[in-house]
C-alpha positions as CSV (number, residue, x, y, z in Angstrom):
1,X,117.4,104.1,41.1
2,X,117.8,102.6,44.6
3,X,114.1,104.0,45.3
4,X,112.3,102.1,42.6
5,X,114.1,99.2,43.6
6,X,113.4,99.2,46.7
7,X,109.7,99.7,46.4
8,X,109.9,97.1,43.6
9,X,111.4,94.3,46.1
10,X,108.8,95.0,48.8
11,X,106.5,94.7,46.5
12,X,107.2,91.6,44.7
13,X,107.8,89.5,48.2
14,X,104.2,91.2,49.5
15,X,105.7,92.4,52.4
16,X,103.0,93.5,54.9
17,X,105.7,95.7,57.1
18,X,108.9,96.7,55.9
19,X,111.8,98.4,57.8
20,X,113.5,100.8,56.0
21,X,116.9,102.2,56.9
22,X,120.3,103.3,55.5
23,X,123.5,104.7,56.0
24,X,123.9,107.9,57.0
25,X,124.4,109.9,54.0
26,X,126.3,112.8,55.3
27,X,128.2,113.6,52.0
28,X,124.8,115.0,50.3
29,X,123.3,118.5,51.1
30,X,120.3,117.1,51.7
31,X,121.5,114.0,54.1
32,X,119.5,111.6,51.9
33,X,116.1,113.2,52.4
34,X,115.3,113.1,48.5
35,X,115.9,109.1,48.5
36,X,114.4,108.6,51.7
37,X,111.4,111.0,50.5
38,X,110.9,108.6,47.2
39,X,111.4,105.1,49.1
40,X,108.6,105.6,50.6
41,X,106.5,107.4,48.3
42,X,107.2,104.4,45.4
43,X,106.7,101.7,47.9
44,X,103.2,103.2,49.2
45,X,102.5,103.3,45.1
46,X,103.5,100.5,44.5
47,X,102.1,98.7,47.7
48,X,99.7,100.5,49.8
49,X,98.5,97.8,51.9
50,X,102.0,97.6,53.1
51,X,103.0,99.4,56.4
52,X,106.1,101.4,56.8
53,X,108.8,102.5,59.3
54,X,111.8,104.4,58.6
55,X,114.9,104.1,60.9
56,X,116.0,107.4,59.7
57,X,119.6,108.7,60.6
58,X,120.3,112.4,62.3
59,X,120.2,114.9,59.9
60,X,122.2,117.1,61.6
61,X,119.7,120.1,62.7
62,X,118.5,120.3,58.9
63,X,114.8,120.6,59.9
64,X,113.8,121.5,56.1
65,X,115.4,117.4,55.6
66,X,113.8,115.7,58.1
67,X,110.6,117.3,57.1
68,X,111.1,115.7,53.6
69,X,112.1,112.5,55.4
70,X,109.0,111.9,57.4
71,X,106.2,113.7,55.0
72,X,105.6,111.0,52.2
73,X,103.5,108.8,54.5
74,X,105.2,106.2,56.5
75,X,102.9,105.2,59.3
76,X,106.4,105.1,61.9
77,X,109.4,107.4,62.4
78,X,112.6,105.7,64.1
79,X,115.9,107.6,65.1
80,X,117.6,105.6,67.7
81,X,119.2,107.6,70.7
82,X,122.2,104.8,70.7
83,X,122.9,106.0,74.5
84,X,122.3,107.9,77.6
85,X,123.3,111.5,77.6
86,X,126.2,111.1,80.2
87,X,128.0,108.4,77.2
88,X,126.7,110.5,74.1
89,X,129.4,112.5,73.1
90,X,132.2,109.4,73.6
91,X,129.5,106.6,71.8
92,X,128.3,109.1,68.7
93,X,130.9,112.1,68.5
94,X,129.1,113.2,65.4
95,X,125.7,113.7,66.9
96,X,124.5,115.6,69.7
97,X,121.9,114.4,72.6
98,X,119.6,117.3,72.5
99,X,119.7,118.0,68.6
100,X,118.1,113.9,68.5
101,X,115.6,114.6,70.9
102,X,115.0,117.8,69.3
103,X,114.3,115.8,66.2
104,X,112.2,113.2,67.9
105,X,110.0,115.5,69.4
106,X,109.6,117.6,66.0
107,X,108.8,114.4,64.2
108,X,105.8,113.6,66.9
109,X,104.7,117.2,66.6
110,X,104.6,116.4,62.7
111,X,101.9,113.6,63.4
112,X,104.0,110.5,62.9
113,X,104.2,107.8,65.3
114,X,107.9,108.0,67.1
115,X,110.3,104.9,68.0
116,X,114.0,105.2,69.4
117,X,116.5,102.8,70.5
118,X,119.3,102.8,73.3
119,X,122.1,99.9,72.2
């Protein structure tokens, strides 16, 4: 139900931009895409005049996710970096430098509007 209620929230404080992010949701097949997909789908029903980003996490080469992530029509895609590539492996074991950029890139070639962050 987290979806509705998020979409609910945004919409009852008229929020004009909202940020959305998680935690990673490694545990699931789909790494969260599903929730991610309907955040932003009931948000843009339920508020349309209100932009979105996602901060979305890595999802781990799993195109066919991050697809489903970024297609409901948020207007920015975020994955932050966290590092250079000489501190990658020691700051985010879990994730890997190119497999992020990789991502990055295939989100921009999707159409959507890119952001990363280095901590």
């Amino acid at each position: 139900d987290e979806p509705r209620r998020v979409a609910e929230a945004i919409k009852l404080m008229e929020v004009k931009h909202a940020v959305i992010t998680s935690v990673n949701r490694d545990e699931l097949k789909d790494r969260g895409a599903f929730i991610w997909h309907e955040t932003v789908r009931l948000t843009k029903e339920l508020s349309p005049e209100t932009t979105i980003e996602t901060l979305i996490p890595d999802v781990k080469g799993n195109w066919e996710a991050l697809y489903t992530m970024i297609s409901p029509g948020q207007e920015v895609v975020s994955h932050n970096m966290e590092t250079v590539k000489s501190l990658y492996r020691r700051v985010r074991p879990q994730a890997r430098y190119e497999r992020s950029l990789e991502q990055i890139k295939l989100t921009k070639e999707y159409g959507k509007r890119t952001k990363s962050g280095i901590m």
